[in-house]
Each structure stands twice: as C-alpha cells, then as structure tokens.
C-alpha positions as CSV (number, residue, x, y, z in Angstrom):
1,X,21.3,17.3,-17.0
2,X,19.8,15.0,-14.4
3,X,21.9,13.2,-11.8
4,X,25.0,14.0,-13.6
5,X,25.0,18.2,-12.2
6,X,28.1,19.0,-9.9
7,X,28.5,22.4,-8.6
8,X,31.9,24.1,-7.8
9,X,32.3,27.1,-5.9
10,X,35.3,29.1,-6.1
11,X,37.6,29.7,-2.9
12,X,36.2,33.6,-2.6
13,X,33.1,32.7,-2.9
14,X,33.1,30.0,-0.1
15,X,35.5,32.1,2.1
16,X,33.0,34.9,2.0
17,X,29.8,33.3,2.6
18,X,31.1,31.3,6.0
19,X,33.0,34.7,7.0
20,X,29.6,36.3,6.5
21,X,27.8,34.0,9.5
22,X,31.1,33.8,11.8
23,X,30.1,38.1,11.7
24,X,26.7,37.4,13.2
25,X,26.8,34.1,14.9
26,X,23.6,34.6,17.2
27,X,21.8,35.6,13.6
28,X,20.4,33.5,10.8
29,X,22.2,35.0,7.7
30,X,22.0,35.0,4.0
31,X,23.5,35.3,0.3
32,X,23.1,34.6,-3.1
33,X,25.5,32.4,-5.1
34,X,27.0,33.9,-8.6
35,X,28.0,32.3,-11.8
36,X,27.2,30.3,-14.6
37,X,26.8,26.6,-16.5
38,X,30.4,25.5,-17.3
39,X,29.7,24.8,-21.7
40,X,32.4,21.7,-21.6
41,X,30.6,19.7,-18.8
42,X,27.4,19.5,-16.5
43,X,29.2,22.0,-13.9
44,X,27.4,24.6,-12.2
45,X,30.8,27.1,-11.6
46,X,30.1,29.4,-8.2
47,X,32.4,31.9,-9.1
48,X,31.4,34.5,-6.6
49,X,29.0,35.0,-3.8
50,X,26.8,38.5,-2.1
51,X,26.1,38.2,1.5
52,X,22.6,39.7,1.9
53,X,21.3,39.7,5.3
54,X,21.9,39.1,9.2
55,X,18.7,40.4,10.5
56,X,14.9,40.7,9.1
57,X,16.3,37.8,6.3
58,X,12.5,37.1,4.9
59,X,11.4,40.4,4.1
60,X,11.1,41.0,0.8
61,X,11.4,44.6,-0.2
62,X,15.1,44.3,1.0
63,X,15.6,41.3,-0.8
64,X,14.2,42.8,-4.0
65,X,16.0,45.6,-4.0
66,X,19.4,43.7,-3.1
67,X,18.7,40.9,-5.8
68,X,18.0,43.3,-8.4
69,X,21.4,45.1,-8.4
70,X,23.1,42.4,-7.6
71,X,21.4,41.1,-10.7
72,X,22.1,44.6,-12.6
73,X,25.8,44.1,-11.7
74,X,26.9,40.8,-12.2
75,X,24.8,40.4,-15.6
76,X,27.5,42.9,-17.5
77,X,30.2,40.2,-16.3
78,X,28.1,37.5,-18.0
79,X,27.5,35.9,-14.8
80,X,23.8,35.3,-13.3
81,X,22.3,34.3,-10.1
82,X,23.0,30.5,-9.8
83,X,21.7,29.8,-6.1
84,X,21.5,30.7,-2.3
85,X,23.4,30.3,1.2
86,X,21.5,30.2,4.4
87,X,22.9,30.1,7.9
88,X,20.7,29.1,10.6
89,X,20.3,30.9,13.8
90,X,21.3,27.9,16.3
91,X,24.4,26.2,16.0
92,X,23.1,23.0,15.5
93,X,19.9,23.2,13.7
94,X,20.4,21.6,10.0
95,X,17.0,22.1,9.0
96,X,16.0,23.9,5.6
97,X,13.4,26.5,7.0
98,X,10.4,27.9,4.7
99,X,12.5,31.1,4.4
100,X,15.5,29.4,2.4
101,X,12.9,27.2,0.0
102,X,10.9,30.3,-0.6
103,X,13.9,32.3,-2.1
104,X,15.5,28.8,-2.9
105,X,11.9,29.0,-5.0
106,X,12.0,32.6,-6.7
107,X,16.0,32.2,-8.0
108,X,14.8,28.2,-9.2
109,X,12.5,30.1,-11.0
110,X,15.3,32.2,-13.6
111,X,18.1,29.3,-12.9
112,X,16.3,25.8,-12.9
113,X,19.7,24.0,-12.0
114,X,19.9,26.7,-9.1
115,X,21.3,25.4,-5.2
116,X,20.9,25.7,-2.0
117,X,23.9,25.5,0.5
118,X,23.1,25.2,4.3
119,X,25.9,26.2,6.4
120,X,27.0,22.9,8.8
121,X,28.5,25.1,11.4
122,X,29.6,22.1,13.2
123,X,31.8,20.8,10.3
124,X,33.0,25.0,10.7
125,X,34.2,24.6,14.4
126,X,35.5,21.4,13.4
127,X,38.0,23.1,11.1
128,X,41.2,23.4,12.9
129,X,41.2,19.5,14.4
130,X,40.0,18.1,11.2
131,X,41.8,18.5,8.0
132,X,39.1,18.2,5.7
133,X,39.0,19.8,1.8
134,X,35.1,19.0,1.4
135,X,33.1,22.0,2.0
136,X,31.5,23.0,4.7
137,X,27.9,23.4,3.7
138,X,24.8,21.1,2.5
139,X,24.1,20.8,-0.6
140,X,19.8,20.5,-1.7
141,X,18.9,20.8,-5.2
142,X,15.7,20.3,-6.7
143,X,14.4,16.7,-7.3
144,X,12.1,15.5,-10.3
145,X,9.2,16.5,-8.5
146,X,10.5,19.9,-7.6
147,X,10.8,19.8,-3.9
148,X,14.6,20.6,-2.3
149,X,16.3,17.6,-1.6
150,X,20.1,17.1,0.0
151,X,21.9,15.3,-2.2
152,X,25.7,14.2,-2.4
153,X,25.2,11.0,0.0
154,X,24.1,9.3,-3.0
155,X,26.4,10.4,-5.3
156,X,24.2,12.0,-7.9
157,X,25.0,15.7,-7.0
158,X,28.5,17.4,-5.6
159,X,29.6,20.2,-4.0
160,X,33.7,20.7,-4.1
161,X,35.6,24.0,-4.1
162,X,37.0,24.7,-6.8
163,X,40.9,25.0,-5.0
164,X,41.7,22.5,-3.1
165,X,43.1,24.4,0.2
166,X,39.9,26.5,0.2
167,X,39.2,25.6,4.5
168,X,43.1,25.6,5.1
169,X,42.8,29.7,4.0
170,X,39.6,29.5,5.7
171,X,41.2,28.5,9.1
172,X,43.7,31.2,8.6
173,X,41.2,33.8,7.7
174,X,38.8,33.0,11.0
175,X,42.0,32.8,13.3
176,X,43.1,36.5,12.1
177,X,39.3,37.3,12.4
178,X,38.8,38.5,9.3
179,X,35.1,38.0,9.1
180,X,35.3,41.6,11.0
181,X,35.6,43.1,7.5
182,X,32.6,41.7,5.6
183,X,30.0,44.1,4.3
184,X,26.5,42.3,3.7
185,X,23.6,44.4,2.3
186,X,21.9,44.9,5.6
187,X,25.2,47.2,6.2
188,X,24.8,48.5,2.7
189,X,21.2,49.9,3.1
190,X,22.1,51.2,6.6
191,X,25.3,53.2,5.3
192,X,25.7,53.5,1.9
193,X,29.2,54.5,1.7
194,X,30.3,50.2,2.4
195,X,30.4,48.2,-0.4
196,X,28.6,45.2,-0.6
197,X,31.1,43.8,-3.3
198,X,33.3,43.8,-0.6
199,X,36.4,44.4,-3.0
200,X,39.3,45.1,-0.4
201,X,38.2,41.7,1.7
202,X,40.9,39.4,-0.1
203,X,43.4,42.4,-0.1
C-alpha cells in the first residue's frame, strides 16, 4: 500500500471523538478508531469511533477490558479496530506522548495500516471564525522503519471526513453543548447502566 494509503473517517465518528475531549477539557482523553480497508481502493474507511478514557488513560487492565468488547462487538459488524485518538491534557501541546505510541503500538500490531489522530485543539477553537472542511486532528502513521510519523504535509498520507460539512455540524453540536451527552468507558465501568456505544448521541 505504501504512500498511496488515505484514511476517511465518517462524520459520527469525528463528531464523537472531539465531543469526547470538549467533556473533559482539563483531561488527556482517549478512543479507538473503527472500520475497515475499503476493497476498490487504498482507503482506510473510519466508520465509527469508542471514546475510552478521561482519567488514568495508560492503565492497562481498563484498556484491556474496554478493547476486548469493543473488539467482541464491532467484529459481528465486520468491522475491526483500525486506529486511535488521543487528546492531550494542555491546550496547546501537539506532542505524541509514549502513552498514544504504546497503544498506537499494540492495535499496529492486529492492523498494520492502523492511525493515530492527535487532536489540534487550536484548529477546534478555531472553528466558528474559520470555515474549514479539513479535519481537526493530526494524522501519524507508521513509516518504513516502524516509528509514528505525521504525515499529510507531504502528500503521501490523508485524513478527510468522509461528508464534507462534518465541522459545520460540529460547530452546531459544541454551541448546543452536546458533548454533555457522551458516555466514554471510564463512565461505563463506573455505572454500568450508560452505554458506551452511545446510541441516542445523534438522536
């Protein structure tokens, strides 16, 4: 596949993941990417997206237990585990920490063509002046000698959404606050009785 992979994520998906750090803004956060290797072209397709944690994010019994269900789950809908989301804590760090390459590492491991998005929460705030379809997140992927790069500046690798008014519903969903309403796993373990599928969230 080399250069020539592009990676799509659906408007769901993206909503969710940036409604997921907007919850916990003085938290790093994090969530696993779903979907599957489009069969026509060199497309990774993100068709849907768990948010996992907002606090303790690199301990990994919670993470093994969250990643096999969500594993369990998704694999009856033929779709698999395809990459991860990370949020950092400050606003303006951009950094890739050990925590996101480490489970960047383990999903690489099942899914070699797997991603890793970085939130750019500047490029979030920036959302209302700018009108801007690109997504809000880094892209890294895995070079030839297996290290996460960012890529997209040299044209090798992209990241679109899938619809192209995915941040124009995203400005309308952080103005009504909806990001009140996402259920990550750390919620999930805490009271089971909230869904981390989070099926009424786009209700």
């Amino acid at each position: 596949m080399g250069g020539e992979l592009r990676y799509e994520i659906g408007q769901n998906a993206y909503i969710k993941l940036v409604l997921h750090a907007l919850k916990h803004k003085a938290s790093a956060v994090n969530g696993v990417l779903l979907g599957r290797v489009s069969p026509t072209n060199d497309v990774v397709e993100i068709t849907d997206s768990v948010p996992l944690f907002h606090s303790h994010i690199g301990l990994l019994p919670q993470l093994e237990i969250s990643l096999i269900l969500i594993e369990e789950y998704y694999a009856a809908k033929g779709v698999n585990i395809v990459g991860y989301f990370h949020a950092n804590e400050r606003f303006d760090d951009l950094e890739l920490g050990g925590v996101a390459k480490n489970i960047g590492d383990q999903i690489a491991r099942y899914f070699p063509q797997a991603a890793i998005l970085l939130l750019d929460n500047k490029r979030v705030a920036a959302l209302e002046k700018v009108k801007d379809r690109s997504p809000v997140m880094q892209l890294y992927a895995k070079d030839a000698s297996k290290n996460w790069k960012l890529v997209g500046s040299d044209g090798g690798y992209l990241l679109t959404t899938k619809e192209p008014s995915a941040n124009v519903v995203l400005s309308d969903y952080i103005s009504t606050e909806k990001w009140q309403d996402v259920v990550d796993f750390d919620d999930h373990l805490d009271d089971i009785s909230k869904d981390w599928l989070n099926p009424e969230l786009f209700k």
